[in-house]
C-alpha positions in Angstrom: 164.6 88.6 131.6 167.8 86.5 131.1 166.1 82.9 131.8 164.0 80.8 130.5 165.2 82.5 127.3 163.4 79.4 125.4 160.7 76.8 126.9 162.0 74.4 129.7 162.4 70.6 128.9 162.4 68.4 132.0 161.2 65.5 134.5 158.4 66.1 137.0 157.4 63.5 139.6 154.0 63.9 139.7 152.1 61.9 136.8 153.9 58.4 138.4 154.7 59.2 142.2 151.8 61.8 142.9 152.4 63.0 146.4 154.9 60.4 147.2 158.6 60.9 145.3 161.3 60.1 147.2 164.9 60.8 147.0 165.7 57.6 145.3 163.5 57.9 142.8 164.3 61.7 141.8 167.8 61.0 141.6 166.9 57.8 139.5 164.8 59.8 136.7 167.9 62.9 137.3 170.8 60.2 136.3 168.6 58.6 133.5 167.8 62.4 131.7 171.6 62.8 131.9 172.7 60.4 130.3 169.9 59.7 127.7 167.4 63.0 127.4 170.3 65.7 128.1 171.7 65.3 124.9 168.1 66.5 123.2 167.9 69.5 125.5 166.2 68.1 128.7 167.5 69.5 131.7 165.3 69.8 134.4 164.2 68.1 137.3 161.3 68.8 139.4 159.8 67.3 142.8 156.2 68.2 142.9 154.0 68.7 145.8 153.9 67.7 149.0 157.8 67.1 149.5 157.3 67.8 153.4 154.9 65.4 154.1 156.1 62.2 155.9 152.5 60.5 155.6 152.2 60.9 152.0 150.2 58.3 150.1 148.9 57.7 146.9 145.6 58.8 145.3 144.9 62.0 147.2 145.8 64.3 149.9 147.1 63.3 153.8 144.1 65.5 155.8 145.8 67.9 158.4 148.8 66.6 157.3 152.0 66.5 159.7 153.9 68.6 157.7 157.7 69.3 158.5 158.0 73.0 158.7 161.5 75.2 160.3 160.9 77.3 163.2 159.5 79.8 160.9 156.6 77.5 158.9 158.7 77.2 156.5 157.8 73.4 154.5 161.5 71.1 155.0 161.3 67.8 152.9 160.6 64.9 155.3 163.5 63.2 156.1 162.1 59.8 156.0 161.7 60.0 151.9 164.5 62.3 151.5 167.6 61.3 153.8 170.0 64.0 152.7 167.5 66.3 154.7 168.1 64.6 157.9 170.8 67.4 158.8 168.5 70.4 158.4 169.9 71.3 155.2 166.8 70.6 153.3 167.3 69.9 149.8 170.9 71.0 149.5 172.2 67.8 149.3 169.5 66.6 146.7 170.1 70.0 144.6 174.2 69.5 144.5 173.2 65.8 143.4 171.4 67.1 140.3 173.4 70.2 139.4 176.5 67.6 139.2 174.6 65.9 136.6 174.9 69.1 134.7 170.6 69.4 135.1 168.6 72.3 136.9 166.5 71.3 139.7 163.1 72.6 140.6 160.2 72.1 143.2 156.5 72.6 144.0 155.1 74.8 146.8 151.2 75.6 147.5 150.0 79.4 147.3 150.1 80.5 150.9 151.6 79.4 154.5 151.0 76.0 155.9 147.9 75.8 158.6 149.9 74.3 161.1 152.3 77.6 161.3 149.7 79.7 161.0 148.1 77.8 164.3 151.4 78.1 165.8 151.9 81.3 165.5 155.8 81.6 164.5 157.5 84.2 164.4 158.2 86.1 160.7 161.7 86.8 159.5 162.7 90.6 160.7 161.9 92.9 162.6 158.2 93.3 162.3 157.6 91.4 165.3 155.0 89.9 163.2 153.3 86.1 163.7 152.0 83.7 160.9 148.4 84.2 161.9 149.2 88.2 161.3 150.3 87.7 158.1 147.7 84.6 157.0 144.5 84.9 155.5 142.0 82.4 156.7 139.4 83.0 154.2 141.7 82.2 151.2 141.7 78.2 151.1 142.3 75.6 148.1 139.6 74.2 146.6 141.5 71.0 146.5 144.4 70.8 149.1 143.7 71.8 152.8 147.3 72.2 154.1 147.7 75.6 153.3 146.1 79.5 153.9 146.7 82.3 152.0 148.5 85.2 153.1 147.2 88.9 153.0 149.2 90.7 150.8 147.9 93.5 152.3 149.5 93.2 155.4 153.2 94.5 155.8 154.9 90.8 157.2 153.1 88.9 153.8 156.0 89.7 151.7 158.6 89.3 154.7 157.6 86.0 155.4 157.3 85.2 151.6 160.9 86.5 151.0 162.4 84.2 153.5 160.9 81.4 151.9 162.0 82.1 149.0 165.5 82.8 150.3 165.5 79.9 152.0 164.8 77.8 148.4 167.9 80.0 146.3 169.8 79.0 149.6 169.2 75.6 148.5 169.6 75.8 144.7 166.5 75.5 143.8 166.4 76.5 140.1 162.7 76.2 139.0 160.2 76.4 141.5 156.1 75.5 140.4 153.4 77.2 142.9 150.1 76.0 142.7 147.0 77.5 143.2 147.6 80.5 141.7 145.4 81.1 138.4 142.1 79.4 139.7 140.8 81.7 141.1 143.5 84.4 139.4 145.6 85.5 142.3 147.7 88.4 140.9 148.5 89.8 144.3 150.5 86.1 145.1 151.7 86.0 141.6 153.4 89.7 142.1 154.5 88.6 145.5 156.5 85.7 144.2 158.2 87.6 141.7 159.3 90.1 143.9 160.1 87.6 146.7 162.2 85.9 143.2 163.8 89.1 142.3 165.3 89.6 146.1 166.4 86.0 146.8 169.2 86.6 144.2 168.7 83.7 142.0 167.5 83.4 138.5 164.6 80.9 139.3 162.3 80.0 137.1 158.2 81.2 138.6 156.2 78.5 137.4 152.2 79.4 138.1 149.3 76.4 137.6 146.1 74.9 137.2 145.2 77.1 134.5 141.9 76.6 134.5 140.3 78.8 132.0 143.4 81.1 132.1 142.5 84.8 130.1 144.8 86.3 128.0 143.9 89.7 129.7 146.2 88.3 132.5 149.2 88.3 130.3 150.7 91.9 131.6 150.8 90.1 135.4 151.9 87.3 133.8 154.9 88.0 131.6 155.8 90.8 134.9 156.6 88.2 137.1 156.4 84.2 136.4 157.9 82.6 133.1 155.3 79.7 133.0 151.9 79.7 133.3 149.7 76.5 132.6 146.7 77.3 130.4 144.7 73.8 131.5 143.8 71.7 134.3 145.6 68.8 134.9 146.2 66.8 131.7 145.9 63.2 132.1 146.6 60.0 129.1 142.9 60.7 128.0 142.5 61.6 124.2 140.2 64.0 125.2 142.6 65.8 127.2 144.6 66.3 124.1 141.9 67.5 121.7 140.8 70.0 124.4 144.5 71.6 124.5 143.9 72.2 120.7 141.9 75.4 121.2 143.9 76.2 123.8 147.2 76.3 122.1 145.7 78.4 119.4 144.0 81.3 121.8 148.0 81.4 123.4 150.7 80.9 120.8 150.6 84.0 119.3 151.7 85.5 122.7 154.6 83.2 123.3 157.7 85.0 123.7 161.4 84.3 125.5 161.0 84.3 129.2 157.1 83.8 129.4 155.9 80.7 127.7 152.3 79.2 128.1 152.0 75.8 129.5 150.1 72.9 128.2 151.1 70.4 131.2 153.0 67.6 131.8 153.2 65.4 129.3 151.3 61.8 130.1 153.8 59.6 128.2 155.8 56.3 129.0 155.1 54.7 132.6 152.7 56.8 135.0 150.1 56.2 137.7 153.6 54.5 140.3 151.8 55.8 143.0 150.0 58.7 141.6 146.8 60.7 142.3 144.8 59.0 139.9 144.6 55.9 138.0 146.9 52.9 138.6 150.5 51.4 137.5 150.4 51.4 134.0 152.2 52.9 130.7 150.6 55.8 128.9 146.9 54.7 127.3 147.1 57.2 124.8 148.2 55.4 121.4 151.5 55.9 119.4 149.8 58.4 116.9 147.9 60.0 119.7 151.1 60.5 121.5 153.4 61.9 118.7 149.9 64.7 118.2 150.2 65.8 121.8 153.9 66.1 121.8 153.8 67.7 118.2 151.1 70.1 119.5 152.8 71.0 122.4 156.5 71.7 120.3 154.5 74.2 117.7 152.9 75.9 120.4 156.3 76.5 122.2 154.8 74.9 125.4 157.4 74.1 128.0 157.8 70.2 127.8 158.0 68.3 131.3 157.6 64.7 131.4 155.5 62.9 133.6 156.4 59.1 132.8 159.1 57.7 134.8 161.9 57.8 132.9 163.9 54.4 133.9 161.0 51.9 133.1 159.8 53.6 130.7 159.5 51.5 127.4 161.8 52.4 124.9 159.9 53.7 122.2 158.7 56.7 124.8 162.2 57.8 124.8 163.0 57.3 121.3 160.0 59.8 121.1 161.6 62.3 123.6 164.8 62.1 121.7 163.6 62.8 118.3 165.7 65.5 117.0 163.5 67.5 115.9 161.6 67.9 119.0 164.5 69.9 120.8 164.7 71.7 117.8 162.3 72.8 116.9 161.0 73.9 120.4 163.8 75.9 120.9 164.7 77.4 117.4 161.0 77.8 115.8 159.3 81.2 115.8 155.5 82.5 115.0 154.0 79.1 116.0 150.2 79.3 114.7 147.0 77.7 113.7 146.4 78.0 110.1 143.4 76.0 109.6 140.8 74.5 112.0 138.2 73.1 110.0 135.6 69.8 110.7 135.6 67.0 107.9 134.9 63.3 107.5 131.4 61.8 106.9 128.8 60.1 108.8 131.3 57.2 109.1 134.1 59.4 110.8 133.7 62.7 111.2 136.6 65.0 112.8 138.2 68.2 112.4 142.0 68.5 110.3 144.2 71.2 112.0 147.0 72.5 110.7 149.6 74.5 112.2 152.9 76.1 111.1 156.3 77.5 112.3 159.6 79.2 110.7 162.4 78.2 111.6 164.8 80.5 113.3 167.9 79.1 112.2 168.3 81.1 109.3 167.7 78.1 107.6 164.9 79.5 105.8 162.2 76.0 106.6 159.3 76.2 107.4 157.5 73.3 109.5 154.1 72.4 109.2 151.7 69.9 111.3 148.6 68.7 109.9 146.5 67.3 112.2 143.4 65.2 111.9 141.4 63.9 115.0 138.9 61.6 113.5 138.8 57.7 114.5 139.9 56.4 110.6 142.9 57.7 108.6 142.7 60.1 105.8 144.6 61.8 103.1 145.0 65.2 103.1 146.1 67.5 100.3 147.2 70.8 100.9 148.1 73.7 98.5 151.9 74.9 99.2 150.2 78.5 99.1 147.8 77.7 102.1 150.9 76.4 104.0 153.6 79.4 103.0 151.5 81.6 101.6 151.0 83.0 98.2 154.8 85.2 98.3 157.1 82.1 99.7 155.4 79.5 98.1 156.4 81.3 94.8 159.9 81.1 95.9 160.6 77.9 95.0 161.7 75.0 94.3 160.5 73.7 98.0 161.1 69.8 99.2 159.7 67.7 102.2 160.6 65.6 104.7 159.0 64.2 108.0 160.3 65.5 111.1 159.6 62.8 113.2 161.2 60.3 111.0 164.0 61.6 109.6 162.5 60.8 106.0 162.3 62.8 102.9 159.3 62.7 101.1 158.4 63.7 97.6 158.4 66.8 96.4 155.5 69.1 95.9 153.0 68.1 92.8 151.9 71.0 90.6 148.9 70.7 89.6 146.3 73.1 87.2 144.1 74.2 90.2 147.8 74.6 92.2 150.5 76.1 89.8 152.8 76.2 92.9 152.2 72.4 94.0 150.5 70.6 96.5 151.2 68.2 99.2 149.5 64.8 100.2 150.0 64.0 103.8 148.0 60.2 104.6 147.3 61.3 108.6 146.4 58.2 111.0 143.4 58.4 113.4 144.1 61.4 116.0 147.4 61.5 114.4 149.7 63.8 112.9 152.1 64.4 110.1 154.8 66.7 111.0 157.1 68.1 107.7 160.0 70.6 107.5 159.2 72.6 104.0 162.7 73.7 103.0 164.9 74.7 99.9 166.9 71.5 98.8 169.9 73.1 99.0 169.6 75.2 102.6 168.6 72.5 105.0 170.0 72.4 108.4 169.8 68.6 110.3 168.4 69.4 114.0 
């Protein structure tokens, strides 16, 4: 696999425009991660679903939607929210627009072939002589989306008519495309499809698989065979309880993250959301500042592919400032053996909660080593941790070690020996469902990120 190499950093449209982005507003959020996210490592832009639909609205799905399909089913974006479509050159124009900025640019499709071709009957690319109602399966539906059908693999014009598609988006310079509807139920006959339909277009592009509703493990051989992203949650919304949930989560898939097949936590919540979205209303991110620097924390230790949902130009500043921490990009893209070290409930009858604490080396050759303590109770608390519970009993003998705070910049004081703790302790104040978030590193052998 020569993509994806590390986890992708980008925009996605759907937390603040739902089923509604149009062509002015992608290329709004492309030009504002160019000149202020691309610098951290953010590169990618994505429009998510329902691109074709000319009726789109906000806070759910257009029934029997008129979608704008080619002579062959295949989903075109409406012209009417995407002008530079007008000529029949589908997103071309929008693509070229983006890949000038020096960014990648993605889209969503839905698992199958639209209703409306299937009813149609058009014909399938070659020389089958095949239909889309041969190759569509009428009993395969969405639970939550009634535009599409699924097509039966098992029929000979599936992939043919699955190829062109996919030809048809490399044609475009499409670089990362998200198909939904994959994992819930676990459809590994469409996820094989796509990455053969992937590996014949000719492009490196990026298979991007979601919800991942209670997403196994087991499924990792299909997975890392054929897709490079795979969501491990539902949708993730700016609910604190989202966050906490995506705790367990993370720890059942870190250990199995690995260049060109990264687990996905979702799209991050942050900044201003809910435009015209699916749910909720015009409004910036209700999850708080501590809440928010957890979640993005959590999701940079894990290696989780980051994608933000917020629009990027009204955005308040302090979201980007947060997106454009150093250590963020670098640590996400340089940090190995991301793991839970500690999971463990504390707190009294007053605030009870659980402190979490996860570490990552650094694959700089820097020899740090960056730690998160966690603590998800409703009232701040100190925390004091043993150097050997964070290094463990070999490296934190390899001393002298120093600290300082990743998300400010800071150092912090050194390690305290203590006669419990020969090789010293540290003591970490964490806010309420906050973090702190350190670099442990010889004083002479840091590297800035």
């Amino acid at each position: 696999m020569t993509w994806a190499r590390t986890p992708p950093m980008g925009w996605n449209s759907w937390d603040c425009y739902g089923t509604t982005v149009t062509e002015a507003e992608v290329l709004a959020n492309a030009r504002f991660m160019a000149e202020h996210l691309a610098p951290s490592g953010w590169d990618t832009v994505v429009v998510d679903i329902d691109w074709s639909d000319p009726d789109a609205r906000p806070h759910g799905y257009v029934e029997d939607a008129r979608l704008v399909l080619d002579a062959h089913g295949y989903p075109q974006p409406a012209p009417g929210r995407f002008p530079s479509a007008a000529d029949g050159t589908g997103f071309t124009a929008l693509a070229a627009q983006v890949h000038a900025l020096g960014l990648r640019f993605g889209v969503h499709v839905l698992r199958g072939v639209p209703r409306r071709a299937v009813a149609a009957a058009l014909p399938v690319p070659g020389d089958g002589g095949w239909t889309t109602a041969d190759v569509a399966d009428p009993t395969s539906t969405c639970p939550w989306n009634g535009h599409m059908v699924g097509l039966d693999h098992t029929h000979p014009g599936a992939q043919d008519w699955l190829d062109g598609l996919v030809a048809q988006l490399a044609s475009w310079g499409v670089d990362l495309v998200k198909v939904d509807d994959m994992l819930a139920p676990f459809h590994a006959d469409a996820v094989a499809a796509w990455g053969t339909a992937i590996a014949r277009s000719g492009r490196d592009i990026v298979l991007s698989l979601s919800p991942g509703t209670r997403l196994s493990t087991e499924h990792l051989p299909v997975l890392r065979e054929h897709a490079q992203m795979w969501r491990v949650c539902d949708d993730l919304w700016d609910r604190w309880e989202d966050v906490h949930a995506n705790f367990a989560r993370l720890a059942r898939w870190a250990p199995h993250q690995r260049p060109g097949g990264w687990a996905d936590a979702d799209m991050l919540p942050l900044g201003r959301i809910g435009i015209r979205a699916e749910r909720g209303e015009d409004r910036s991110s209700r999850l708080t500042p501590d809440e928010q620097r957890t979640l993005l924390t959590l999701w940079v230790m894990a290696r989780s592919p980051l994608m933000m949902g917020g629009d990027l130009p009204t955005s308040d500043p302090a979201t980007i400032a947060l997106l454009t921490t150093p250590a963020v990009g670098h640590v996400l893209r340089t940090g190995t053996d991301g793991r839970e070290l500690l999971r463990e409930p504390a707190g009294d009858e007053h605030d009870s909660g659980e402190v979490v604490v996860w570490a990552a080396r650094a694959g700089d050759g820097s020899g740090s080593v960056y730690v998160a303590v966690f603590w998800t109770g409703a009232h701040p608390r100190t925390e004091r941790l043993p150097l050997t519970a964070l290094l463990g009993d070999a490296d934190a003998g390899r001393g002298p070690w120093a600290v300082r705070d990743l998300w400010s910049g800071a150092d912090l004081p050194d390690p305290v020996v203590t006669t419990p703790e020969p090789l010293g302790v540290i003591d970490l104040d964490v806010p309420p469902h906050g973090v702190r978030w350190v670099e442990l590193h010889h004083p002479h052998h840091r590297q800035e990120p």
